[in-house]
C-alpha positions as CSV (number, residue, x, y, z in Angstrom):
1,X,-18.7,-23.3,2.3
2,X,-19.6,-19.7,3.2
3,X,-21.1,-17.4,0.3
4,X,-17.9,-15.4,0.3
5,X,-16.3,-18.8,-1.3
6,X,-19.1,-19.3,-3.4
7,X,-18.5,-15.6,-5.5
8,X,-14.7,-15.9,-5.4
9,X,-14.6,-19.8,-7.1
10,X,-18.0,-18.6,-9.2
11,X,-15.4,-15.5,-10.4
12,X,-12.6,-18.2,-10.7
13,X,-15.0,-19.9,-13.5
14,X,-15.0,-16.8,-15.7
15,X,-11.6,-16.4,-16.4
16,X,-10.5,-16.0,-19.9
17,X,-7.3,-14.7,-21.3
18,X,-9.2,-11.7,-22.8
19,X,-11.0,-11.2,-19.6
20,X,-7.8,-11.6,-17.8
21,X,-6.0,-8.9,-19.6
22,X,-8.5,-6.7,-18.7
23,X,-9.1,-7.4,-15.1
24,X,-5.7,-7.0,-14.5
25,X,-5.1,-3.9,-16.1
26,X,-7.8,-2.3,-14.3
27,X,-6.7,-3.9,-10.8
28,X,-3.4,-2.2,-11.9
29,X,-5.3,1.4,-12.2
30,X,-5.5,1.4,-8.3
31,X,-1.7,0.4,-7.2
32,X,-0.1,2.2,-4.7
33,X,-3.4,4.7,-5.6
34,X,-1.5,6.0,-9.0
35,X,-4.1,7.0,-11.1
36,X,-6.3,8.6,-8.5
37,X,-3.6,10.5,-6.5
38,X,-2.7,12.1,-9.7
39,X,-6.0,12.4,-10.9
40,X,-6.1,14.5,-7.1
41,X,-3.0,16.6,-8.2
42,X,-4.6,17.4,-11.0
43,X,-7.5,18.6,-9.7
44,X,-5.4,20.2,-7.2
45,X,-4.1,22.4,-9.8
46,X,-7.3,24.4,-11.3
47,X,-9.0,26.9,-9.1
48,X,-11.9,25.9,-10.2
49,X,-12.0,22.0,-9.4
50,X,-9.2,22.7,-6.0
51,X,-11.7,21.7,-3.5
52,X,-12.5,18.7,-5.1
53,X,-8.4,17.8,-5.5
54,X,-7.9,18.8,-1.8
55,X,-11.0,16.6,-0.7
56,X,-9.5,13.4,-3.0
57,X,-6.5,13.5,-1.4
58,X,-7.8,13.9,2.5
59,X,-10.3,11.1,2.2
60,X,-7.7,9.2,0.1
61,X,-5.1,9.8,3.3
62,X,-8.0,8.7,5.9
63,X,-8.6,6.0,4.0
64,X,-5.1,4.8,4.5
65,X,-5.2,5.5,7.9
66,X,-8.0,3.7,8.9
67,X,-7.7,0.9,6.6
68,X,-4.6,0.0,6.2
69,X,-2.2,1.1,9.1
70,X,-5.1,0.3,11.5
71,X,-8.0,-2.1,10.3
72,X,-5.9,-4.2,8.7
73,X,-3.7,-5.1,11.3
74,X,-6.1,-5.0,13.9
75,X,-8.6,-7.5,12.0
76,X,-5.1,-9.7,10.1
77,X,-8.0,-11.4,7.9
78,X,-5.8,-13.8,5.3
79,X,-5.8,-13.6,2.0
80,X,-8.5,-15.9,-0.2
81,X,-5.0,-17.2,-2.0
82,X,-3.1,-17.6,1.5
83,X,-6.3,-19.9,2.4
84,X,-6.5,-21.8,-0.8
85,X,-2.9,-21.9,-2.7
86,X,-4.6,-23.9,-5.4
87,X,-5.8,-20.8,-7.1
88,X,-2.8,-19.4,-8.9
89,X,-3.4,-15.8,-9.0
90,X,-2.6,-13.1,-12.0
91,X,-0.8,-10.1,-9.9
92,X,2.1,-10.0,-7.5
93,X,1.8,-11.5,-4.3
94,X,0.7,-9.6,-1.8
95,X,2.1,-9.5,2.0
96,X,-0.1,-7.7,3.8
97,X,-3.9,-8.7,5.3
98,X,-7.2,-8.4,3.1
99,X,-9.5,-6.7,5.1
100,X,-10.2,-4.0,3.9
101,X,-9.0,-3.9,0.2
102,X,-6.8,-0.9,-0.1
103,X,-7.2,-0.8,-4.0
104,X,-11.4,-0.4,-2.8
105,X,-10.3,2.2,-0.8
106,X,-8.8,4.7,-2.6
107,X,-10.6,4.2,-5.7
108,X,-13.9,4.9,-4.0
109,X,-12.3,7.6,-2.1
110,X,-11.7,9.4,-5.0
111,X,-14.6,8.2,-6.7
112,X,-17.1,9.6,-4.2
113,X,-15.2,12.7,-3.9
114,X,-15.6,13.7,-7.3
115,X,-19.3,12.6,-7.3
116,X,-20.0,14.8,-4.2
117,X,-18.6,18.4,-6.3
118,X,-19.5,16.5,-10.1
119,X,-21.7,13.9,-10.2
120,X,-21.4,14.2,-14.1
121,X,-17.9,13.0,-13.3
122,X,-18.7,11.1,-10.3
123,X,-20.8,8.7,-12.3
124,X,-18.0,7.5,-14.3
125,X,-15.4,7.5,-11.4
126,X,-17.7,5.4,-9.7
127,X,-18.4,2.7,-12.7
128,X,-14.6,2.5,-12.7
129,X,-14.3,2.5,-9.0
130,X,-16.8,-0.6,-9.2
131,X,-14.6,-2.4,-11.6
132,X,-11.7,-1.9,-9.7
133,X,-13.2,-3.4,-6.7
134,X,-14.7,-6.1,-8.6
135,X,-11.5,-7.3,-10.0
136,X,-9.9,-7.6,-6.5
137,X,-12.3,-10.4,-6.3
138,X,-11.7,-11.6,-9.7
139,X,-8.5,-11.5,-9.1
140,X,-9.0,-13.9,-5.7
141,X,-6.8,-11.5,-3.2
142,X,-9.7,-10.4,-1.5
143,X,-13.4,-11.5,0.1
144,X,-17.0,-9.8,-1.2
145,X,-16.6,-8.6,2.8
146,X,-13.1,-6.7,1.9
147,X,-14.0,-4.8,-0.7
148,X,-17.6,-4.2,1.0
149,X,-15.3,-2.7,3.9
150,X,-13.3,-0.9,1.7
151,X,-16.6,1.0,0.6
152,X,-17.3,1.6,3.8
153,X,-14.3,3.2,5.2
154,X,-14.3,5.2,2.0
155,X,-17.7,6.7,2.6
156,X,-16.4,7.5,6.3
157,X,-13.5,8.9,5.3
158,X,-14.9,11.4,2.1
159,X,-17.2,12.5,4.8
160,X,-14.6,13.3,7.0
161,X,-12.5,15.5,4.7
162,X,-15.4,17.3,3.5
163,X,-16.3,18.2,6.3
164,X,-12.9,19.4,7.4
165,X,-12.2,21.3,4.4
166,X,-15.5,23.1,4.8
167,X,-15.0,24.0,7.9
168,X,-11.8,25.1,6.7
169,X,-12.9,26.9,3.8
170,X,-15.7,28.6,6.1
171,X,-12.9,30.1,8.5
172,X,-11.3,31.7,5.4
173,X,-8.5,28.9,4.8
């Protein structure tokens, strides 16, 4: 059994209804990328935190991009719950491929975006983001390696739209 087995059935053995309530309810933070694409729109709104709303929503429409419309079907990695239909899962079955987790995406897109203008902010976006992640795994729709990729395109894709919206910014946009 690979290690990516071992961490999804070791997160299978911590399930509790308490703990269950709460996973899910965080997991549900990041669907369809609510919270943080209004949490952009918001930011959006003041002058003073624009850039930071502007950069959100870029890296949080790379992200999807890059992960979803072309990652994941390139890679078509099955679900951990596709593989093993043992494990009854808590939230909606899902029809598209795991890698990379989408809810990983945008919550660390948005997450790293605020850290790179706020890191007061950032710090607690991040925690959040973390928990998010975690609980795709908790939840057993997605491998350690899925959320891991999910960081990464995340980090590739706030560093792309900061960079475009300085250079932007810089030609008087």
């Amino acid at each position: 059994m690979s290690w990516e087995w071992s961490v999804l059935y070791f997160f299978q053995k911590l399930h509790s209804p308490c703990l269950d309530l709460l996973m899910t309810g965080i997991t549900h933070l990041a669907s369809k990328g609510a919270f943080w694409i209004c949490l952009g729109f918001i930011f959006l709104y003041f002058k003073k935190t624009r850039t930071l709303g502007m950069t959100m929503l870029l890296s949080m429409l790379f992200s999807f991009l890059i992960g979803n419309l072309f990652l994941k079907n390139m890679v078509q990695r099955p679900r951990p719950y596709w593989l093993d239909p043992s494990i009854s899962i808590l939230v909606p079955h899902l029809q598209d491929f795991s890698f990379p987790s989408g809810h990983t995406m945008v919550s660390f897109s948005g997450a790293l975006s605020i850290f790179h203008y706020k890191k007061s902010w950032g710090i607690w976006a991040l925690i959040l983001a973390s928990l998010i992640a975690l609980s795709r795994i908790y939840h057993f729709v997605h491998f350690p390696t899925d959320v891991l990729g999910g960081i990464l395109v995340s980090c590739i894709s706030v560093v792309l739209a900061t960079k475009l919206i300085h250079s932007f910014q810089k030609k008087g946009f």
